[in-house]
PAKE-434431 format. One record per residue: residue in one letter; x, z negated, y of N, C-alpha, C in turn. Coordinates in steps of 0.2 Angstrom, whole numbers, plus 5000, padded with zeros to 4 digits. Layout:
AXZYXZYXZY;...
//
This chain:
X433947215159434547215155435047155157;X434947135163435347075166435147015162;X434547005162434246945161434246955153;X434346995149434746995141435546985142;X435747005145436346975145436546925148;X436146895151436246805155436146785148;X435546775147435346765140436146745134;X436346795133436646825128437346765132;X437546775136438146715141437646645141;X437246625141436946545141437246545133;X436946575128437046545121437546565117;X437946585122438746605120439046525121;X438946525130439046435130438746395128;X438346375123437846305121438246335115;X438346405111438746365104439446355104;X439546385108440546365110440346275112;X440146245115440146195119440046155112;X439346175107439146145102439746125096;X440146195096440746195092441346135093;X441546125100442146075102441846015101;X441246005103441045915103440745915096;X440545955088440745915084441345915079;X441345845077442045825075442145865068;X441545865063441745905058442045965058;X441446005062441746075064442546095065;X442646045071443346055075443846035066;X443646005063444045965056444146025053;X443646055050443346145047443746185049;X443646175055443946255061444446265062;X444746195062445446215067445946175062;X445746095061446146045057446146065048;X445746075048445846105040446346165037;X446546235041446646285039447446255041;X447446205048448246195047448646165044;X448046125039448246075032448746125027;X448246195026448546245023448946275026;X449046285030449446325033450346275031;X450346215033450546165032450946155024;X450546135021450746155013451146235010;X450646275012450846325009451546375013;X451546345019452046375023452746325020;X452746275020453246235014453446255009;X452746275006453246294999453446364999;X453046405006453646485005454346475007;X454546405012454846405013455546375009;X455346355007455646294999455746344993;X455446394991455646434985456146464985;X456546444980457146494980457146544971;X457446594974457346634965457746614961;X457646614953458546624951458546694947;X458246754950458546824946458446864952;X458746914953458446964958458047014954;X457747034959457247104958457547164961;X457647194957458247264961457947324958;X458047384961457947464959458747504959;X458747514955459347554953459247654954;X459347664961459447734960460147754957;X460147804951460547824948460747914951;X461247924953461148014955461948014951;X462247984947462648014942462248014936;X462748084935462648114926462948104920;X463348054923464048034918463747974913;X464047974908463847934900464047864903;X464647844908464547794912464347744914;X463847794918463447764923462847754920;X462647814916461947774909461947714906;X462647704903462747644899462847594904;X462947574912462947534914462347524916;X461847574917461247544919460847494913;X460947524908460847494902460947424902;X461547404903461847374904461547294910;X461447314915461047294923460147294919;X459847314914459147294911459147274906;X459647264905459847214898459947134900;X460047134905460347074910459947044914;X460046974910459246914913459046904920;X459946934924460046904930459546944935;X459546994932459147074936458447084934;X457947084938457447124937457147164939;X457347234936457447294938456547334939;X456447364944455847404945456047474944;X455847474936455947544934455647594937;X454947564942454447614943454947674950;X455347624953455847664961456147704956;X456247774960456547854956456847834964;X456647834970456947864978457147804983;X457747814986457847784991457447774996;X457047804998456747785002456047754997;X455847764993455547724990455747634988;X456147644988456647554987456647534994;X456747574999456947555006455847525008;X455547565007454847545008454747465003;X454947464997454747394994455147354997;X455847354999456247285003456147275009;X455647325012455347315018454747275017;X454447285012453947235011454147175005;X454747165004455047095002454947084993;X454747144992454547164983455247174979;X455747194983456647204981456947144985;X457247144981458047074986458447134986;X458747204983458947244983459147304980;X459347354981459647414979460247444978;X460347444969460847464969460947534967;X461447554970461447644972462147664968;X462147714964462547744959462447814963;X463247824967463347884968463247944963;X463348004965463448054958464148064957;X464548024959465248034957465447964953;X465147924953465047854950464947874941;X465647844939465847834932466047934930;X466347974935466648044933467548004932;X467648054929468248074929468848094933;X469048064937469548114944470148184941;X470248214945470848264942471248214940;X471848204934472348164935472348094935;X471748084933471348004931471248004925;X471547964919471347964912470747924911;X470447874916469647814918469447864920;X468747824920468147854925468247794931;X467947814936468047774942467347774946;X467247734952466747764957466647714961;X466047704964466047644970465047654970;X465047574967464347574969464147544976;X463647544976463347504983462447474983;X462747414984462047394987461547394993;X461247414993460647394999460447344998;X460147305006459847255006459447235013;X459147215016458647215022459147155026;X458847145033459047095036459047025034;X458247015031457946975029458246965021;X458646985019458846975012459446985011;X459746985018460546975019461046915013;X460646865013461046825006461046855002;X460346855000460246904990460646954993;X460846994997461047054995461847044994;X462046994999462846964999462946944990;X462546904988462546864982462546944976;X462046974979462147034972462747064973;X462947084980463647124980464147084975;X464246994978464646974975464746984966;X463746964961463846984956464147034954;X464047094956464347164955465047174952;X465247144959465947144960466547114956;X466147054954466347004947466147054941;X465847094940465647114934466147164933;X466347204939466747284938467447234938;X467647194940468247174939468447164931;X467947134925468147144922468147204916;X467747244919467847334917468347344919;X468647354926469247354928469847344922;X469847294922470247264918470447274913;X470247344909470047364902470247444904;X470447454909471047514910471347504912;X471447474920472347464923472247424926;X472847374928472747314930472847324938;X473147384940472947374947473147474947;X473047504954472347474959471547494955;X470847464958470547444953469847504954;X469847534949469547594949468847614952;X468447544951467947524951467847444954;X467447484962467247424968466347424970;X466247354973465447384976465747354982;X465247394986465147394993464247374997;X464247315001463747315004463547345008;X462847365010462547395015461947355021;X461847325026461247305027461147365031;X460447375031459947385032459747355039;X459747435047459447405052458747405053;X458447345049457747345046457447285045;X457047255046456847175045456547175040;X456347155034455847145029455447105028;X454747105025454547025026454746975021;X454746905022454946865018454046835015;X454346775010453646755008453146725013;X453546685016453046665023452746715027;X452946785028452446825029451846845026;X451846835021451146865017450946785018;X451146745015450646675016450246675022;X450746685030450446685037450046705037;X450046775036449446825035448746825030;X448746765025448246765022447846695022;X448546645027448046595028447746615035;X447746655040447346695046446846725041;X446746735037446246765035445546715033;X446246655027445646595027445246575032;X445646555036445246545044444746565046;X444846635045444446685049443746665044;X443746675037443346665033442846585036;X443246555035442946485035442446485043;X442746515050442646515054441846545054;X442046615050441446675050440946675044;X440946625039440546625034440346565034;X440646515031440446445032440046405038;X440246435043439846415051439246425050;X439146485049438446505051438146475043;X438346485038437946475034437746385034;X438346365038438346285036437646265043;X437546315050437546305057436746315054;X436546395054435946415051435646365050;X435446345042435046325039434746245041;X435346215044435246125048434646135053;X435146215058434446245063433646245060;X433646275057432946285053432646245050;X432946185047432946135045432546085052;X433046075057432646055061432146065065;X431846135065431346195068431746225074;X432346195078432546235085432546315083;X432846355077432546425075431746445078;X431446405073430646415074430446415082;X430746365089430446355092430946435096;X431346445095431646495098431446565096;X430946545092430546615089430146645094;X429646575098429246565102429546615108;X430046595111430246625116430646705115;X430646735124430646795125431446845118;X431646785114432346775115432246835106;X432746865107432846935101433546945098;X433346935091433846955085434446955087;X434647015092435347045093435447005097;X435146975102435446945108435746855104;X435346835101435646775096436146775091;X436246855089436646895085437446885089;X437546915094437746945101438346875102;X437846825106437746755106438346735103;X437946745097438646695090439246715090;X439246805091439846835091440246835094;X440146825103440446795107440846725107;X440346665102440546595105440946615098;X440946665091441346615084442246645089;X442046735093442646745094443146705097;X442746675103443246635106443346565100;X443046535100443346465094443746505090;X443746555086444446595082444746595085;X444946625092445846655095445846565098;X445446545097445646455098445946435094;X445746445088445946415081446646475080;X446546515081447246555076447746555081;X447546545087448046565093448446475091;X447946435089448646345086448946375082;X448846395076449246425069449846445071;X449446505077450246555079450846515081;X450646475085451046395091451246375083;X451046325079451446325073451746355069;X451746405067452046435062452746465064;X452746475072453146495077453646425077;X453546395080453946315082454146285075;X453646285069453846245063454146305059;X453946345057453946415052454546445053;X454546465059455046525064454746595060;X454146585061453846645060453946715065;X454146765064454346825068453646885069;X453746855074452946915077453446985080;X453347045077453647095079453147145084;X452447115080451947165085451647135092;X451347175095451147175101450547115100;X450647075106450147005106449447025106;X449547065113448747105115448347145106;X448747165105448447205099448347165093;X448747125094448547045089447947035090;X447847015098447046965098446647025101;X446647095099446047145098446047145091;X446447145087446147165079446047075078;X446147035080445746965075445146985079;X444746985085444246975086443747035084;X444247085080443847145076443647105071;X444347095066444247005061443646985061;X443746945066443146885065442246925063;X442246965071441747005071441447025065;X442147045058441947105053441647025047;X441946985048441846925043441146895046;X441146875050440546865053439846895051;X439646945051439246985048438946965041;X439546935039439546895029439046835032;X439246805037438846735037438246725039;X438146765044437546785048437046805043;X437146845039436646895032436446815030;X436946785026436846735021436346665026;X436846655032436346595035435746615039;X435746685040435246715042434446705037;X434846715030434246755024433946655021;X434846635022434546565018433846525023;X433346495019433046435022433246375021;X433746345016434146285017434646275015;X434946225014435946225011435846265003;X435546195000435246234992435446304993;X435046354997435146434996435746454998;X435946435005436646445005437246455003;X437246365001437946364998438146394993;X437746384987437946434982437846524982;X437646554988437646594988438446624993;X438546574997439146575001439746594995;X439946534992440246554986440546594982;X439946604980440046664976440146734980;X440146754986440446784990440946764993;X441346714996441846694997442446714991;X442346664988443146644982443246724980;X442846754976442946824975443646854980;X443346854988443846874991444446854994;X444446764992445046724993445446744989;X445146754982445846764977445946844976;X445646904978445946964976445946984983;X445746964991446147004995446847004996;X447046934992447846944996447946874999;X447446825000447546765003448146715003;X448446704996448646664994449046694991;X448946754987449646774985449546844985;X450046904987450046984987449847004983;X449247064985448847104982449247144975;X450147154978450447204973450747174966;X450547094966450647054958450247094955;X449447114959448947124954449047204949;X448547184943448647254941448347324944;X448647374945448547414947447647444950;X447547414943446547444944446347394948;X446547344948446347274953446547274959;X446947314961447347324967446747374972;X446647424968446047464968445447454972;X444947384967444547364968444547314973;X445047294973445047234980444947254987;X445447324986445647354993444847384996;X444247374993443647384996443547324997;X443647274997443447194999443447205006;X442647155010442947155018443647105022;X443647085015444347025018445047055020;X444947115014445747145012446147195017;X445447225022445947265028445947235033;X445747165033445747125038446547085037;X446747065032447447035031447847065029;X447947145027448347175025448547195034;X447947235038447947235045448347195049;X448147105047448547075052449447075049;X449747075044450147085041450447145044;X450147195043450547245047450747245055;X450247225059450247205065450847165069;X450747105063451047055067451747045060;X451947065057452547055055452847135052;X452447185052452747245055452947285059;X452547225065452547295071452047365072;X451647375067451347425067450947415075;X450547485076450047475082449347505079;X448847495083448247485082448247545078;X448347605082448247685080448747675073;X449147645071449347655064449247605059;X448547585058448247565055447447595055;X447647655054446547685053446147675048;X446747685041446347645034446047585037;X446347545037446047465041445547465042;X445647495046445247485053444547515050;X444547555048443847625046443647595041;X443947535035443647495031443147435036;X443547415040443147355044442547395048;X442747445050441947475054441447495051;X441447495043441147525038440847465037;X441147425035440947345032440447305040;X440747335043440147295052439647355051;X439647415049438847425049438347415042;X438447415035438547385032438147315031;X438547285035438547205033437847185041;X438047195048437447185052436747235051;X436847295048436047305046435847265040;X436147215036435747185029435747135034;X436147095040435947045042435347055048;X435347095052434647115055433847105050;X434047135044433347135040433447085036;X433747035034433646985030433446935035;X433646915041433446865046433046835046;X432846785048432246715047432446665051;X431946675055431646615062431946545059;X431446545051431346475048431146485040;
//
């Protein structure tokens, strides 16, 4: 058993060592995704909206409060998510950055007081830490809008006010989902592209074949790989981190350690995709176009580049079984919610599903040569 796992540490170090001395690879692995990272972290950072997306709980019964909701979806400024009935429902979506805010209708809002010939009442907005301006900016609309209701019964004092609320709660912004999807890209490129590009060059030059010859077995060159792609990845994601953090001001709220346990689950889980393909392929020919076609699939519906909940709901569905997709929703929760490992088991239980899965089709498709 010793001398398998000496084994298994030799060719952990000759691919790690192979990995840093070529100039491609390191271009691929490390210089490439910070291209993107780079671009796309600019442009989450650069967009600004010009409407809000808001939820309107209503808990008045008054003809009032109907006719101003009405009124708030009739209105270009607002885009209202009919689908929020609950507070705590709108509190979950500005947590995850889907709302800029909440606006909240008492059930006294648009009554009638004893002795008041108006209806009156007091709205309030919610809004997250993270959407402290939108929320600023919506209270202000508001309050510009009831001054001129106001107006229209007594000119003073003024019956109808809003009120802001922040929220002791951070939310993501867009650069959180971008982070989290370009960690993902990485991880892909690290875990599929390598082996399928590494694989068939091997075979191609017969070192496969001549490693056929010797004592040396499947799992332990399996093993091997697994050790040298994890460390080159927390190589590779641990620079993104250092940039996204110094250029970004990315906010990591989860636990470091549990960070770099679930990427080297990541990689491990992505890997398995490479290993099949560069395992099965005998040259690039077979590889590449087979890479692809299993790649892009999952760059554009795990969530890569842009959140899975634009998609339509049956596609939300169907994605959420991709092995990319509990890998980025995982790190996202992680690393800009704070969750901890134990509160991602969905996740987690898709990723250990897709590793058994995906190493017994690469165990049996493998090839020497």
């Amino acid at each position: 058993m010793k001398k398998s796992l000496y084994t298994v540490a030799i060719f952990s170090k000759l691919n790690t060592r192979r990995f840093f001395r070529d100039r491609l690879a390191l271009f691929f692995g490390i210089l490439f995704p910070l291209i993107f990272l780079f671009v796309f972290g600019s442009l989450s950072k650069g967009s600004n909206g010009t409407s809000f997306h808001v939820a309107i709980i209503n808990q008045s019964k008054s003809s009032f409060a109907s006719q101003y909701v009405q009124q708030i979806n009739q209105n270009k400024v607002f885009k209202v998510d009919k689908t929020v009935t609950t507070l705590a429902a709108a509190k979950d979506k500005m947590n995850k950055n889907q709302l800029d805010g909440t606006i909240e209708l008492p059930p006294s809002f648009g009554a009638v007081q004893p002795g008041q010939p108006y209806p009156s009442g007091q709205a309030k907005v919610i809004y997250t830490q993270n959407n402290q301006s939108a929320g600023q900016t919506l209270t202000s609309i508001l309050d510009t809008s009831f001054k001129s209701v106001n107006a229209k019964f007594v000119k003073a004092p003024a019956p109808f006010s809003v009120t802001g609320q922040q929220l002791n709660e951070k939310s993501l912004n867009s650069f959180d989902y971008t982070f989290a999807g370009l960690l993902g890209f990485s991880i892909v490129g690290l875990g599929i592209f390598g082996p399928i590009n590494v694989f068939p060059e091997l075979k191609k030059q017969g070192i496969l074949r001549r490693l056929h010859t010797t004592p040396l077995k499947v799992w332990q060159y399996f093993t091997s790989t697994m050790i040298s792609q994890a460390i080159i990845g927390l190589v590779s994601l641990s620079i993104m981190f250092i940039v996204a953090l110094t250029v970004f001001n990315l906010k990591v709220v989860g636990n470091y350690l549990e960070i770099g346990i679930f990427l080297v689950l990541s990689i491990i889980t992505i890997l398995g995709i490479g290993l099949a393909i560069g395992g099965w392929a005998k040259n690039e020919r077979q590889a590449a176009p087979l890479g692809n076609i299993v790649v892009f699939p999952m760059l554009f519906l795990s969530g890569t580049f842009f959140p899975r909940f634009l998609m339509p709901d049956w596609l939300q569905t169907v994605s959420s079984y991709l092995p990319l997709t509990p890998v980025i929703d995982g790190v996202r929760m992680i690393v800009t919610e704070g969750k901890h490992l134990t509160q991602i088991g969905p996740q987690l239980g898709m990723m250990a599903i897709w590793i058994v899965v995906i190493y017994i089709i690469a165990f049996r498709v493998f090839r020497w040569e």
